[in-house]
C-alpha positions in Angstrom: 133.0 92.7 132.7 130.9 89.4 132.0 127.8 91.0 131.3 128.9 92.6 128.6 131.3 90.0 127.1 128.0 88.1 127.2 125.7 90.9 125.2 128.6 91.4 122.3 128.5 87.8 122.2 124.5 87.7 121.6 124.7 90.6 119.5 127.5 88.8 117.3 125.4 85.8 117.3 122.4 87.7 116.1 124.6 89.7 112.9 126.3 85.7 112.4 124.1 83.2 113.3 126.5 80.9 111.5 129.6 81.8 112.8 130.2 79.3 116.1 133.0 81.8 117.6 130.2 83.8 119.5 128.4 80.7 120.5 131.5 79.3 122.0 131.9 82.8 123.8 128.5 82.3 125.3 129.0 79.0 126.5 132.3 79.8 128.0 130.6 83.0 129.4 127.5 80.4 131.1 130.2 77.8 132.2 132.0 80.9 134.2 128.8 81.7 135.8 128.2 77.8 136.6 125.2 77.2 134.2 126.4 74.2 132.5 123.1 73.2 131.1 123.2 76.3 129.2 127.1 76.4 128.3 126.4 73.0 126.9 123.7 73.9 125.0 126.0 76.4 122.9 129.0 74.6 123.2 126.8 71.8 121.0 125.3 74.5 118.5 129.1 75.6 117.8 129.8 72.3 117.4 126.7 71.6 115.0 127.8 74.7 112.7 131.6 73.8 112.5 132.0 69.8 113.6 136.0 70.5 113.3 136.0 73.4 116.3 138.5 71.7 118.3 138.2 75.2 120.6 134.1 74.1 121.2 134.8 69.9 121.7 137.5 71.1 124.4 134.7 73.8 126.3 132.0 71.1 126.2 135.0 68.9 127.7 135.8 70.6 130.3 131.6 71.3 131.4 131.4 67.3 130.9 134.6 67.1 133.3 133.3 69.2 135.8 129.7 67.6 135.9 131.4 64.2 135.9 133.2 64.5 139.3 134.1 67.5 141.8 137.1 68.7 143.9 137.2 67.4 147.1 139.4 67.6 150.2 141.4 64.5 148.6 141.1 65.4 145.6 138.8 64.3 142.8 135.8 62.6 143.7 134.2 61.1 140.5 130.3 61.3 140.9 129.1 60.3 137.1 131.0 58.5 134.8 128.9 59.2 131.6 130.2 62.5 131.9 133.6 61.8 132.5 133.4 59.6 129.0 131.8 62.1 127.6 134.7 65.0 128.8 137.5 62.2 127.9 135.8 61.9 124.3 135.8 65.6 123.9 139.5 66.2 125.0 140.4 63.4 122.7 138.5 65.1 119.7 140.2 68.6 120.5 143.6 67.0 120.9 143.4 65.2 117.2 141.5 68.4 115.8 144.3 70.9 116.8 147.5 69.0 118.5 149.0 72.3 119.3 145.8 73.0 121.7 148.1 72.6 125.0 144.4 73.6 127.3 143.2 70.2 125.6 146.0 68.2 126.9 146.4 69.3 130.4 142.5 68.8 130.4 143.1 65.5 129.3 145.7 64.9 131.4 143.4 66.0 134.3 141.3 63.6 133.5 143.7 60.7 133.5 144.7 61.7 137.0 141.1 61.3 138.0 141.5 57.5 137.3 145.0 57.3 138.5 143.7 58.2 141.8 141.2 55.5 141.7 143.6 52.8 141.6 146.4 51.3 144.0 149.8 52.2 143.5 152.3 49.9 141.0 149.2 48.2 139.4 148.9 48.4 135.7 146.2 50.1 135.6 147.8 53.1 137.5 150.5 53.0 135.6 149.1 53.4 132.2 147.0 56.7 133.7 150.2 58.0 135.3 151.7 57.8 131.9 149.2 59.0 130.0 149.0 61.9 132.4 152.7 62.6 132.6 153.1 62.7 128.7 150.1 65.0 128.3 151.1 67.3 131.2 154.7 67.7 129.3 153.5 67.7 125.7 151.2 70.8 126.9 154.2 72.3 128.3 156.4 71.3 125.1 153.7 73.3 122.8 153.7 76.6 124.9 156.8 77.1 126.6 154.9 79.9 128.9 152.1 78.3 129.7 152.2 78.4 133.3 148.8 76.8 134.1 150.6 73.8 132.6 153.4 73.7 135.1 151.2 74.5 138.1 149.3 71.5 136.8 152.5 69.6 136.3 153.7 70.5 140.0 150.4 69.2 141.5 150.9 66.3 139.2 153.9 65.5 141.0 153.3 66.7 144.4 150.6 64.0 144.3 153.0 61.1 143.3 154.9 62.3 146.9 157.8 63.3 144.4 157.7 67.0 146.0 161.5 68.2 144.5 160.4 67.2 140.7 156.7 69.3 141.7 158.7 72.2 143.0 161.0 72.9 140.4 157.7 72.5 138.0 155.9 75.2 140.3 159.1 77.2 140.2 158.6 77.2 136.5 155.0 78.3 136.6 156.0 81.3 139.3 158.5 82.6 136.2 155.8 82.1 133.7 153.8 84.3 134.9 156.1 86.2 135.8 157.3 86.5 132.3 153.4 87.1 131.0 152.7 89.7 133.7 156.0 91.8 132.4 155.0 91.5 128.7 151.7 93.1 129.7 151.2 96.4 127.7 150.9 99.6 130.1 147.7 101.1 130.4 
């Protein structure tokens, strides 16, 4: 339950108020419950006691990608670019801090397709997002071979392009992931 995920946190925080683990627990715990103030108050105190917590830059991400636009019928509406710079510097910083972070690059990737949306079809412009959002879709798929939020992601990718087979066969992928997770599952 959250509420206690969120006291061991504080009580690890109090026994190591040094350690930037629990601090990143609490501000993932306050960016579950939609306090983003909050989350990024201790997403930036992880990030002030370790500057090389690629786990923290990609959390404060995220917050800064969620503030900075918001789902909307047609997708992603973007509402305040400072904090979409700000979530694109963060990913960036994750990605070069730990390359293997797959989260970090379909967040990043994410964030590209924000600004592919924003621009007409065949210009340059959309075609250096699409790219960049293509290769970071695949390269998060390429570090984890099961991780399925990176083919769902890769199937809406392409479902939005109008290339539906190439975004089936991704989501097809995804289905067997987690299938393959939910079987690996110790019995309780």
């Amino acid at each position: 339950d959250n509420d206690s995920c969120k006291n061991y946190f504080w009580k690890a925080a109090g026994i190591a108020p040094k350690w930037p683990y629990p601090l990143n627990g609490l501000g993932n715990y306050y960016m579950s419950e939609n306090k983003y103030d909050s989350a990024l108050y201790f997403f930036n105190k992880a990030i002030e006691l370790d500057s090389l917590n690629s786990d923290a830059y990609r959390n404060r991400g995220l917050v800064h990608f969620i503030l900075g636009g918001y789902a909307g019928k047609n997708g992603m509406s973007i509402i305040n670019m400072t904090d979409l710079d700000m979530a694109r510097k963060d990913f960036v910083m994750a990605r070069k801090l730990n390359p293997n972070d797959s989260y970090a690059r379909a967040y990043f990737a994410d964030h590209q397709l924000v600004f592919l949306k924003s621009y007409p079809k065949g210009g340059e412009s959309y075609k250096a997002y699409y790219e960049n959002a293509r290769i970071n879709y695949l390269s998060a798929i390429n570090i984890d071979s099961n991780f399925a939020l990176g083919y769902q992601k890769l199937a809406d990718f392409y479902e939005y392009l109008g290339d539906t087979l190439t975004g089936l066969n991704s989501l097809i992928e995804c289905v067997k992931k987690n299938i393959l997770l939910f079987c690996k599952l110790p019995s309780v």
